[in-house]
N, CA, C and O atoms as a Tinker XYZ file with bonds, in Angstrom:
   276  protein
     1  N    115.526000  120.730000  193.006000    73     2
     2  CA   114.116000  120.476000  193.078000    64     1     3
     3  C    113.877000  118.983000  192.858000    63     2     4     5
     4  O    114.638000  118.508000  192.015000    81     3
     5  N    113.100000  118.211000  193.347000    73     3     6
     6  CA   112.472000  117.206000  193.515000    64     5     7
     7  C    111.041000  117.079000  192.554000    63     6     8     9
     8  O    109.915000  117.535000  192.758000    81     7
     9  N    111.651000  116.166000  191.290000    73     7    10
    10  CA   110.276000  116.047000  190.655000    64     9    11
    11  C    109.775000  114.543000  190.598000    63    10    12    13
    12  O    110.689000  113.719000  190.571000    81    11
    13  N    108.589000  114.084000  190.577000    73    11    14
    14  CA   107.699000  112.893000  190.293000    64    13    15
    15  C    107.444000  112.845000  189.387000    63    14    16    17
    16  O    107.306000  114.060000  189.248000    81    15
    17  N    107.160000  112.383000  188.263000    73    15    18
    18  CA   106.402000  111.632000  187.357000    64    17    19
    19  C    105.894000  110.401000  187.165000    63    18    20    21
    20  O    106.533000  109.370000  187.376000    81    19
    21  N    104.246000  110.465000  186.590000    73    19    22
    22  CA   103.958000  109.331000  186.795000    64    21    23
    23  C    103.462000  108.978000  185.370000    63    22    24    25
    24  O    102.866000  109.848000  184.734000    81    23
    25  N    103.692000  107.635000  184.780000    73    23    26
    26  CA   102.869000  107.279000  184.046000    64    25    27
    27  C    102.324000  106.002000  184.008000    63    26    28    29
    28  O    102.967000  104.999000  184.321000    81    27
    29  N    100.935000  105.992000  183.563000    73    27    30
    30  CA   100.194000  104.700000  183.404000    64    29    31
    31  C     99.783000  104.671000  182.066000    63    30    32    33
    32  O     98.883000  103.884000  181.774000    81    31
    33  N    100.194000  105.268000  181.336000    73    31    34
    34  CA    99.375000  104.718000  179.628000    64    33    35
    35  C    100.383000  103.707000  179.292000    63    34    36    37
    36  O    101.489000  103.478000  179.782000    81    35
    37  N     99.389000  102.871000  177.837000    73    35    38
    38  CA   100.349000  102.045000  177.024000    64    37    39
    39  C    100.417000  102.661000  175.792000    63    38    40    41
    40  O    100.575000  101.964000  174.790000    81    39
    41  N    100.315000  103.952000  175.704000    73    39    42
    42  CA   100.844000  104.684000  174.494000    64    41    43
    43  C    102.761000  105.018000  174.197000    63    42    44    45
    44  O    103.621000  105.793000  174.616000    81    43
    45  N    102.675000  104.148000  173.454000    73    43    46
    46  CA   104.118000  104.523000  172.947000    64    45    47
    47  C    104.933000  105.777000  172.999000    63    46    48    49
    48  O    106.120000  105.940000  173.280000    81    47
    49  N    104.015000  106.605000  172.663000    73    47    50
    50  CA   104.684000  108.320000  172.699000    64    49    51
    51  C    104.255000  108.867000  173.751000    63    50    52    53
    52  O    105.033000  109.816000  173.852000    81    51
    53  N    103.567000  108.932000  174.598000    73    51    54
    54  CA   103.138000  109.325000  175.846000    64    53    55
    55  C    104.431000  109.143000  177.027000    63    54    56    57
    56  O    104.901000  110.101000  177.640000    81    55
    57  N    105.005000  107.340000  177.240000    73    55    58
    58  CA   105.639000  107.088000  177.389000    64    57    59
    59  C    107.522000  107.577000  177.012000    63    58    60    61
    60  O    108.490000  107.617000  177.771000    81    59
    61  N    107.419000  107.821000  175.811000    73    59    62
    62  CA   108.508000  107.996000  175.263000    64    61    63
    63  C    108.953000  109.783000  175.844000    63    62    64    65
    64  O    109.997000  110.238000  176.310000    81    63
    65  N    107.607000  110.421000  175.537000    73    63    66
    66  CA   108.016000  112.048000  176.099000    64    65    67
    67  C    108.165000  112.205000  177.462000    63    66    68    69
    68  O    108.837000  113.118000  177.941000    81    67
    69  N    107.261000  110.916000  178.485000    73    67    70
    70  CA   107.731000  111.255000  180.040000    64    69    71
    71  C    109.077000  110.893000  180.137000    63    70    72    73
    72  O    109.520000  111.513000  181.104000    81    71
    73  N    110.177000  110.039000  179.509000    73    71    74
    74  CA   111.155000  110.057000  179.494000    64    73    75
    75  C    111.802000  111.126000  179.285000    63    74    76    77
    76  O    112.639000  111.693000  179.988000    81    75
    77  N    111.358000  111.398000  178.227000    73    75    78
    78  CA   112.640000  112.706000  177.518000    64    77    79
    79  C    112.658000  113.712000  178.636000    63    78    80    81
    80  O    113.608000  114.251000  179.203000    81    79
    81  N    111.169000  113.839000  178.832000    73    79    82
    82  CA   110.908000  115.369000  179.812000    64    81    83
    83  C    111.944000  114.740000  180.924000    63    82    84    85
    84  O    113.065000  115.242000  180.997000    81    83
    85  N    111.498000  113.368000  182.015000    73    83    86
    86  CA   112.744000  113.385000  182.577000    64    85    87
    87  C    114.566000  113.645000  182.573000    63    86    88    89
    88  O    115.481000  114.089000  183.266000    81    87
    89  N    114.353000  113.185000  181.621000    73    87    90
    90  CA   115.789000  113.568000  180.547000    64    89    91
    91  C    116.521000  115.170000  180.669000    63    90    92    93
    92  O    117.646000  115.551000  180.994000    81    91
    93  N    115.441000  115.767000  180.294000    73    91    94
    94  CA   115.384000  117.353000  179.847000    64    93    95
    95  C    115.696000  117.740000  181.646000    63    94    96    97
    96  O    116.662000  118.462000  181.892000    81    95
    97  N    114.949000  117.288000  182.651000    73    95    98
    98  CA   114.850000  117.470000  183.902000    64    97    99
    99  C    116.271000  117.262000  184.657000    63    98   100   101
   100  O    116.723000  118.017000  185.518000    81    99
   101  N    116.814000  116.212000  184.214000    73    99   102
   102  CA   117.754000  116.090000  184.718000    64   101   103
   103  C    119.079000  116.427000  184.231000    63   102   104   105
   104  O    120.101000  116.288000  184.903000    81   103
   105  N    119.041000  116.836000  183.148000    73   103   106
   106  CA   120.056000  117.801000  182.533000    64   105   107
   107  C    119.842000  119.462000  183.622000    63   106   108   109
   108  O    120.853000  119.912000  184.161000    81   107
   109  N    119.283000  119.760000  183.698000    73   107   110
   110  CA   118.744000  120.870000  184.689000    64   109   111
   111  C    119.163000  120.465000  186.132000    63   110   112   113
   112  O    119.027000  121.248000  187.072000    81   111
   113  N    119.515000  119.606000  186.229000    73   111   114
   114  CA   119.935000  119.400000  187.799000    64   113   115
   115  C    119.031000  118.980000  188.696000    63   114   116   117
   116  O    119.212000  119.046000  189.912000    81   115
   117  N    118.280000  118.646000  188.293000    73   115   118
   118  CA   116.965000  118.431000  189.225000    64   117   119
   119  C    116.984000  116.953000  189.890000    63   118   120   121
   120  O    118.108000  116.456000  189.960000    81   119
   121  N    116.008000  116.246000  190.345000    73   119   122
   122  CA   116.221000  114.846000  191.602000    64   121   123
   123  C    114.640000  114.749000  190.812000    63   122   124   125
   124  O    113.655000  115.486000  190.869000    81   123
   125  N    114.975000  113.264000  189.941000    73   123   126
   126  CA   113.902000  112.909000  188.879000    64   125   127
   127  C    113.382000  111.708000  189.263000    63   126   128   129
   128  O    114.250000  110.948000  189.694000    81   127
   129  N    112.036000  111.170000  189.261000    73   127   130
   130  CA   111.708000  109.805000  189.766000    64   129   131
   131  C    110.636000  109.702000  188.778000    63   130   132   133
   132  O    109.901000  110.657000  188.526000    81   131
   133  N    110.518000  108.388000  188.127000    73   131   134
   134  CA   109.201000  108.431000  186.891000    64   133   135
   135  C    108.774000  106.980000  188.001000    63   134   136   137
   136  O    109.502000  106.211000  188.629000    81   135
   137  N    107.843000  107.039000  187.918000    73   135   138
   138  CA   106.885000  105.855000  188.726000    64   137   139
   139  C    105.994000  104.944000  187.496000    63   138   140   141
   140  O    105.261000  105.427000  186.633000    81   139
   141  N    106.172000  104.143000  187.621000    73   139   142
   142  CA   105.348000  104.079000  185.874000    64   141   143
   143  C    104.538000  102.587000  186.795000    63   142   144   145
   144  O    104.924000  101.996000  187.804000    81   143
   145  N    103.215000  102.347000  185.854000    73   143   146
   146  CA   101.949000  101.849000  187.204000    64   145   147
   147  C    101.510000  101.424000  185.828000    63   146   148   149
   148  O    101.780000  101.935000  184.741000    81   147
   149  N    100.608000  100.137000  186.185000    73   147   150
   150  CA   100.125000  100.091000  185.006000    64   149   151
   151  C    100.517000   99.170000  183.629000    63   150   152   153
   152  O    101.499000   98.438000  183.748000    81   151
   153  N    100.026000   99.171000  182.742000    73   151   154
   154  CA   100.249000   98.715000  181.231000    64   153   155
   155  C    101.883000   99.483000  180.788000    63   154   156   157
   156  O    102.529000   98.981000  179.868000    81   155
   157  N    102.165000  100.127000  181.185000    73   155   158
   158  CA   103.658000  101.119000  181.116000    64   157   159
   159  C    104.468000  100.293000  181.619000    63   158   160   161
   160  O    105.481000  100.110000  180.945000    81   159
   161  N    104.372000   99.650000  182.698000    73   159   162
   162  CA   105.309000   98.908000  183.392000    64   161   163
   163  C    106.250000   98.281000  182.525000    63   162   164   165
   164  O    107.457000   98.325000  182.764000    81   163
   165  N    105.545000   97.429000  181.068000    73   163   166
   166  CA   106.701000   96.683000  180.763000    64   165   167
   167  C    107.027000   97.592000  179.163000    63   166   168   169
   168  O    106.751000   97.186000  178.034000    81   167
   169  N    107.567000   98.663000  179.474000    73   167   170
   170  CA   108.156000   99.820000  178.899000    64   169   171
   171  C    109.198000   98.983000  177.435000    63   170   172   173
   172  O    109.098000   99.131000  176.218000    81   171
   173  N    109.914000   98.324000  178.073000    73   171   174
   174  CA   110.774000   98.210000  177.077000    64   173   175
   175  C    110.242000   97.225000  175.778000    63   174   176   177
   176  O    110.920000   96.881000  174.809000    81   175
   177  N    108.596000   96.828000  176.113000    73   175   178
   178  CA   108.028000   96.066000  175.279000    64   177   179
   179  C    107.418000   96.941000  173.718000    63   178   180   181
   180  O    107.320000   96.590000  172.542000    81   179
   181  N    107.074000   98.352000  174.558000    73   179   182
   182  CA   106.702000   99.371000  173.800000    64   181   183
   183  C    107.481000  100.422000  172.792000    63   182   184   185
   184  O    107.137000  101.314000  172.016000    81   183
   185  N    108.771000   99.800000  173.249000    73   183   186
   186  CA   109.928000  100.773000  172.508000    64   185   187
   187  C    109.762000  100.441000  170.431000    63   186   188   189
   188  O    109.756000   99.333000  169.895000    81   187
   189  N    109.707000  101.132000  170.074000    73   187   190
   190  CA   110.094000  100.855000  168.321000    64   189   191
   191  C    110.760000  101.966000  167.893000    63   190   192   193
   192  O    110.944000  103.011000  168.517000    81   191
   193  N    111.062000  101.717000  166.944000    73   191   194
   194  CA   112.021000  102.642000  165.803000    64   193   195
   195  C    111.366000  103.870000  166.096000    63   194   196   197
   196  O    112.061000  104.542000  166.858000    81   195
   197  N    110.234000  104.456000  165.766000    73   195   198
   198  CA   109.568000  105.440000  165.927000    64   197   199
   199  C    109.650000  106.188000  167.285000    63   198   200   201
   200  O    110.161000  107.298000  167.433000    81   199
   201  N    109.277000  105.694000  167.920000    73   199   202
   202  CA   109.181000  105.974000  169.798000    64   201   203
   203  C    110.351000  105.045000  170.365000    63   202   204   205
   204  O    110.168000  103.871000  170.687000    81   203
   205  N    111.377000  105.605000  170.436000    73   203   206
   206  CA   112.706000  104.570000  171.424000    64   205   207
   207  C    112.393000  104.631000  172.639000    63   206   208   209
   208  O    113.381000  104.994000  173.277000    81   207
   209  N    111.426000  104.442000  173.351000    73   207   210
   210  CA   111.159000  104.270000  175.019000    64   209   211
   211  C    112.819000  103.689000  175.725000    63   210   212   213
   212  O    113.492000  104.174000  176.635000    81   211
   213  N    113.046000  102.539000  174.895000    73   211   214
   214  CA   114.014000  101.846000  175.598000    64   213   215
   215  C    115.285000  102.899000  175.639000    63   214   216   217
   216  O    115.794000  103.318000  176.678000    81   215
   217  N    115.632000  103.192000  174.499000    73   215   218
   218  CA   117.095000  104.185000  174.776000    64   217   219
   219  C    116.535000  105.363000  175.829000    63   218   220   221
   220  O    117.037000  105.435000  176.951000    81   219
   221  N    115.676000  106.106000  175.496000    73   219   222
   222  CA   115.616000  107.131000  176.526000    64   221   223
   223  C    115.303000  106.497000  177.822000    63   222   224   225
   224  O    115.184000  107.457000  178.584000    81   223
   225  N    115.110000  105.443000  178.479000    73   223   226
   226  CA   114.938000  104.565000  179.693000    64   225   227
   227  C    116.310000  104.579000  180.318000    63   226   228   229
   228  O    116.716000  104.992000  181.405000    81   227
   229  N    116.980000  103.915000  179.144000    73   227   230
   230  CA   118.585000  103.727000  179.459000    64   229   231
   231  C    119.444000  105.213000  179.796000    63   230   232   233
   232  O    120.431000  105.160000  180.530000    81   231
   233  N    119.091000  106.241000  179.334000    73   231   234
   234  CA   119.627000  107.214000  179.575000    64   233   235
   235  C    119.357000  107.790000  180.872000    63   234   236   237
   236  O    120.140000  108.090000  181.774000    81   235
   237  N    117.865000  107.906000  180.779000    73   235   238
   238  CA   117.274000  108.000000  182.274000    64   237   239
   239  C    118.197000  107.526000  183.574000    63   238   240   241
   240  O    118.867000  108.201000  184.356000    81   239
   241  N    117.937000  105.933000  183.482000    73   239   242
   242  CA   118.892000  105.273000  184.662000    64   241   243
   243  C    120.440000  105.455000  184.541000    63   242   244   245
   244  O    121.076000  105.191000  185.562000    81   243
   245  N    120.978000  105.773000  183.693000    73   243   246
   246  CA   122.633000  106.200000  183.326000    64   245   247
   247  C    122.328000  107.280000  184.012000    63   246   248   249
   248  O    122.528000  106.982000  185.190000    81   247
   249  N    121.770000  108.911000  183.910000    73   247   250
   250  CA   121.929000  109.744000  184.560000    64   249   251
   251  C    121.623000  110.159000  186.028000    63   250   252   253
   252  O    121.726000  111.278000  186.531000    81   251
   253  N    121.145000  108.769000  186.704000    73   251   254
   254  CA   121.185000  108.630000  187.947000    64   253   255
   255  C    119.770000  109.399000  188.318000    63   254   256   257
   256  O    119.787000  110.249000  189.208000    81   255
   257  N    118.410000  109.052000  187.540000    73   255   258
   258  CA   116.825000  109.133000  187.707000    64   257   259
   259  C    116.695000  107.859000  188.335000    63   258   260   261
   260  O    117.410000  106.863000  188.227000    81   259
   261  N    115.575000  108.069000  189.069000    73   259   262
   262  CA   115.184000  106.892000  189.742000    64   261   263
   263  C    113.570000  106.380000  189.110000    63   262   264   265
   264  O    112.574000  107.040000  188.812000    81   263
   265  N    113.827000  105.066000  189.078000    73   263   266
   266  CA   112.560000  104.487000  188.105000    64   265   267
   267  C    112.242000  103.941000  189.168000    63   266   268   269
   268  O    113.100000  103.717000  190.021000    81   267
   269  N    110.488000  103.491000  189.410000    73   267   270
   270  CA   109.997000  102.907000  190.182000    64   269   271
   271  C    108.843000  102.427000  189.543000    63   270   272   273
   272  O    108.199000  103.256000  188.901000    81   271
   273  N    108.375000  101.071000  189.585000    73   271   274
   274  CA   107.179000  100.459000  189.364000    64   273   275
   275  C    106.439000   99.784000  190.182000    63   274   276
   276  O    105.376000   99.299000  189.796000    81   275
């Protein structure tokens, strides 16, 4: 299956769970694309201790998801 996701918030955890869910998605086998638009764009600015945007980003693109901005 072929999934999209999109995000445009600059919420830290908003951000951080469309990852994971991609994450979760592609452990499932699925064909994952997060589109991120917006204040999201510079993702790895938003990452902290609390919300790791950046590691789950990195995992994302390691498991062969496709990011698009």
């Amino acid at each position: 299956m072929n999934i999209a996701l999109v995000a445009c918030s600059d919420n830290p955890e908003i951000l951080w769970n469309c990852f994971r869910l991609g994450n979760l998605m592609l452990e499932q086998m699925d064909e994952v694309t997060i589109f991120l638009d917006g204040p999201c764009v510079n993702y790895a600015a938003l990452s902290s201790e609390k919300y790791p945007v950046l590691d789950q980003a990195k995992l994302f693109t390691l498991s062969e998801g496709v990011l698009q901005a």
